[in-house]
Kinemage of the C-alpha trace (Angstrom):
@kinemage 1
@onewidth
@group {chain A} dominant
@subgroup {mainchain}
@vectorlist {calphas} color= white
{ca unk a 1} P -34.502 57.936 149.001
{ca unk a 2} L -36.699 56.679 146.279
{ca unk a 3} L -36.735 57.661 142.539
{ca unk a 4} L -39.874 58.366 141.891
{ca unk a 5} L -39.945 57.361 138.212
{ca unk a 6} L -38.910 53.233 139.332
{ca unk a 7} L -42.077 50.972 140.681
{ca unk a 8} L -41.533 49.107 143.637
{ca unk a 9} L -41.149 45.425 143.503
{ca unk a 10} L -44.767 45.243 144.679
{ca unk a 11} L -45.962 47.221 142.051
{ca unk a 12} L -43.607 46.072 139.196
{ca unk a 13} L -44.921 42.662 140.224
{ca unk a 14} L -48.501 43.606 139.356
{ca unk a 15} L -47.433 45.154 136.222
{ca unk a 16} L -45.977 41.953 134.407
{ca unk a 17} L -48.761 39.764 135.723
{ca unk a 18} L -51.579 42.016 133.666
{ca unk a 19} L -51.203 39.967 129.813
{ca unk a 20} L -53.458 37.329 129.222
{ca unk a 21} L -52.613 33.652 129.484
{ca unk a 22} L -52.203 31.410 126.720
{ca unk a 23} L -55.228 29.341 127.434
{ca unk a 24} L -57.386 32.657 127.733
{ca unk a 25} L -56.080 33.364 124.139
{ca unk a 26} L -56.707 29.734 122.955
{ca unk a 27} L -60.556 29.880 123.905
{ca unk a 28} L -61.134 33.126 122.460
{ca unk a 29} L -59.721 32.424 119.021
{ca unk a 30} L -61.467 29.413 119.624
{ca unk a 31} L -65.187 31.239 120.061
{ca unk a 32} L -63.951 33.546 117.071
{ca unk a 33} L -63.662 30.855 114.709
{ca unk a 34} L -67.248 29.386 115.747
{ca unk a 35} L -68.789 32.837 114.812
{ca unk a 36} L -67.016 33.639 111.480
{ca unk a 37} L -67.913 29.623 110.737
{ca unk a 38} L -71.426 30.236 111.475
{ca unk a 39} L -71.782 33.478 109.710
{ca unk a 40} L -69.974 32.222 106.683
{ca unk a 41} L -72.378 29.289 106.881
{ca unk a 42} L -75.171 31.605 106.477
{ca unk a 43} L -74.126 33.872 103.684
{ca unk a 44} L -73.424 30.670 101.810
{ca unk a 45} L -77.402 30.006 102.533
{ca unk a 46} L -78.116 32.866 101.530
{ca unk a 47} L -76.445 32.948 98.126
{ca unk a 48} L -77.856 29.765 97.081
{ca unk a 49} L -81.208 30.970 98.121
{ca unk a 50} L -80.928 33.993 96.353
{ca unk a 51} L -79.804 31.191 92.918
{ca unk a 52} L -82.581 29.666 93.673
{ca unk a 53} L -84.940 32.988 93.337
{ca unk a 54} L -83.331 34.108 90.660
{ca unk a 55} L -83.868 30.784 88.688
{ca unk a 56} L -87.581 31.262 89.394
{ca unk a 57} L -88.171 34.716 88.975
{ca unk a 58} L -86.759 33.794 84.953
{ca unk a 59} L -89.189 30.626 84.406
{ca unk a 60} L -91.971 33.065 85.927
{ca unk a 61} L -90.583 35.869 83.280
{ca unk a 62} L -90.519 33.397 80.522
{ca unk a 63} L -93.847 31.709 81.033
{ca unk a 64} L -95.443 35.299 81.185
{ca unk a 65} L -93.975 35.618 78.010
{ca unk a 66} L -95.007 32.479 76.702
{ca unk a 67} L -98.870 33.156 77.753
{ca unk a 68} L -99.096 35.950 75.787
{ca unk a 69} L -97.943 34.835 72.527
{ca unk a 70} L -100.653 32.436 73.302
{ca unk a 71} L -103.102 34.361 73.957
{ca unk a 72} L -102.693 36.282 71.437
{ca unk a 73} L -102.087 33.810 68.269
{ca unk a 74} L -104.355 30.647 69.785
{ca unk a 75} L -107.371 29.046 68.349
{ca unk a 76} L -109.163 25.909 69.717
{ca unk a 77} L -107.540 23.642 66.879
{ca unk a 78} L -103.872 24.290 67.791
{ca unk a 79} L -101.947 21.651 69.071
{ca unk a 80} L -99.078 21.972 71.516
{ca unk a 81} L -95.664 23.011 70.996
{ca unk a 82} L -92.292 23.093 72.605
{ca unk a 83} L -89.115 24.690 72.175
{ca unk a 84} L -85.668 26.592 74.711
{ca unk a 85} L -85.192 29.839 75.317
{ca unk a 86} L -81.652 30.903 74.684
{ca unk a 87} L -80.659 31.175 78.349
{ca unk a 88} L -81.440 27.392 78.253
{ca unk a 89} L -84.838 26.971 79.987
{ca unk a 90} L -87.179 24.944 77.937
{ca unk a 91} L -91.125 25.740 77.066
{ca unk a 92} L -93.879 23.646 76.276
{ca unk a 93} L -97.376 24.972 75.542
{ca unk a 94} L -100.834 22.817 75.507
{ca unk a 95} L -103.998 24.327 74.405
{ca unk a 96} L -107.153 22.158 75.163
{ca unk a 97} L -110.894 23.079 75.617
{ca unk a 98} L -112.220 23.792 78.965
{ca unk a 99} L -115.441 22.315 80.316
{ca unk a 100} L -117.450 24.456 82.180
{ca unk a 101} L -119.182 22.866 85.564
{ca unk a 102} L -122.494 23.611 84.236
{ca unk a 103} L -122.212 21.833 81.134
{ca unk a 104} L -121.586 18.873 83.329
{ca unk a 105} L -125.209 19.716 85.450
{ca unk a 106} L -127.139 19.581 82.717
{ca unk a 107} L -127.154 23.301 81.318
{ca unk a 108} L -127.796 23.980 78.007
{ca unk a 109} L -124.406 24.332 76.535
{ca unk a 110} L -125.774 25.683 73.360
{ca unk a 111} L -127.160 28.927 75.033
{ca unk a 112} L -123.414 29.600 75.068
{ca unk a 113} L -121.532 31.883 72.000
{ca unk a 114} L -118.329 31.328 73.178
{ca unk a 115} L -116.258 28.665 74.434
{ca unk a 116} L -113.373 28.569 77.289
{ca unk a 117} L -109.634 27.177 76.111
{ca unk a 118} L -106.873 26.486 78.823
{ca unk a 119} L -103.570 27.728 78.086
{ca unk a 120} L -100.944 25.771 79.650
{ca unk a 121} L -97.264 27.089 79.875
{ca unk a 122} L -94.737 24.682 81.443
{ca unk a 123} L -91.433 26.186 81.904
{ca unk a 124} L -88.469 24.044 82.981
{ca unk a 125} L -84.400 23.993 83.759
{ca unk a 126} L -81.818 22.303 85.319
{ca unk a 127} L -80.614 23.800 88.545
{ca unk a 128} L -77.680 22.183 90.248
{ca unk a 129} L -78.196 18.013 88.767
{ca unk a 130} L -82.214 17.967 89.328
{ca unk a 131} L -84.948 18.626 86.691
{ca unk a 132} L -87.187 21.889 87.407
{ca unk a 133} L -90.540 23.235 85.978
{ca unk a 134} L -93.157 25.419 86.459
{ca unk a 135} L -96.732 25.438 85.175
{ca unk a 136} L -98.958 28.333 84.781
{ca unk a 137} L -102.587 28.300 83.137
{ca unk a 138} L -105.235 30.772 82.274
{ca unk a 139} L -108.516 30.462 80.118
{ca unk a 140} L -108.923 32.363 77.011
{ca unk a 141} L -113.027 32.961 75.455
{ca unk a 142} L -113.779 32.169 72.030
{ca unk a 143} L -116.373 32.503 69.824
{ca unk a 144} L -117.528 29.322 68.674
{ca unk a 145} L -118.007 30.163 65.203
{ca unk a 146} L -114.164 31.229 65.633
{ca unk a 147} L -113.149 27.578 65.857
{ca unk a 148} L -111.749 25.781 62.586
């Protein structure tokens, strides 16, 4: 008689033949390590791309800043300056007169009571060994009796 709580050989045989082989193992730790390399990979992309933003989105915040000093102190005879912020980007400002295309056709440029200045804002740093910069512009109207 049997004892019902023992396999058969058959059946026992089945049993211990269920794990996995080493060389199953070996290719699936194998196609694990790929992934988390790959993904790792990419979050490292990431981070430097969000450095990068982050760099920009401060020379964009500083120039902003810049341009509205400027704006708001300029007149048509002052001359450029320069300077660094204390998070170490560095500023330089140009102001110069701005031609209009019709003064170059032939319109009467003395019809004209005011006069157009370009304000220049270059904002640059040093990300990771290389030089960086931005430039903005806009044009500010003057009277011309304003100028010195």
């Amino acid at each position: 008689m049997k004892n019902p709580t023992t396999p058969d050989a058959p059946a026992r045989q089945q049993l211990l033949q269920q794990g996995f082989t080493l060389l199953e193992v070996l290719v699936a730790v194998m196609i694990l390590a790929i992934s988390v390399t790959a993904i790792l990979s990419q979050f490292s992309v990431g981070m430097q791309a969000g450095g990068k933003s982050r760099d920009i989105t401060e020379a964009v915040l500083h120039a902003k800043e810049k341009l509205e000093e400027l704006k708001a102190f300029v007149d048509s005879g002052q001359a450029g300056q320069a300077g660094t912020f204390d998070d170490g980007y560095t500023w330089e400002t140009r102001v110069s007169l701005y031609e209009l295309p019709e003064k170059e056709s032939g319109v009467n440029e003395n019809l004209l009571s005011f006069e157009l200045l370009q304000l220049t804002v270059i904002v640059g740093w040093g990300a990771g060994g290389q030089e960086r910069h931005m430039e903005f512009s806009t044009l500010k109207a003057v009277k011309k009796k304003d100028r010195g």
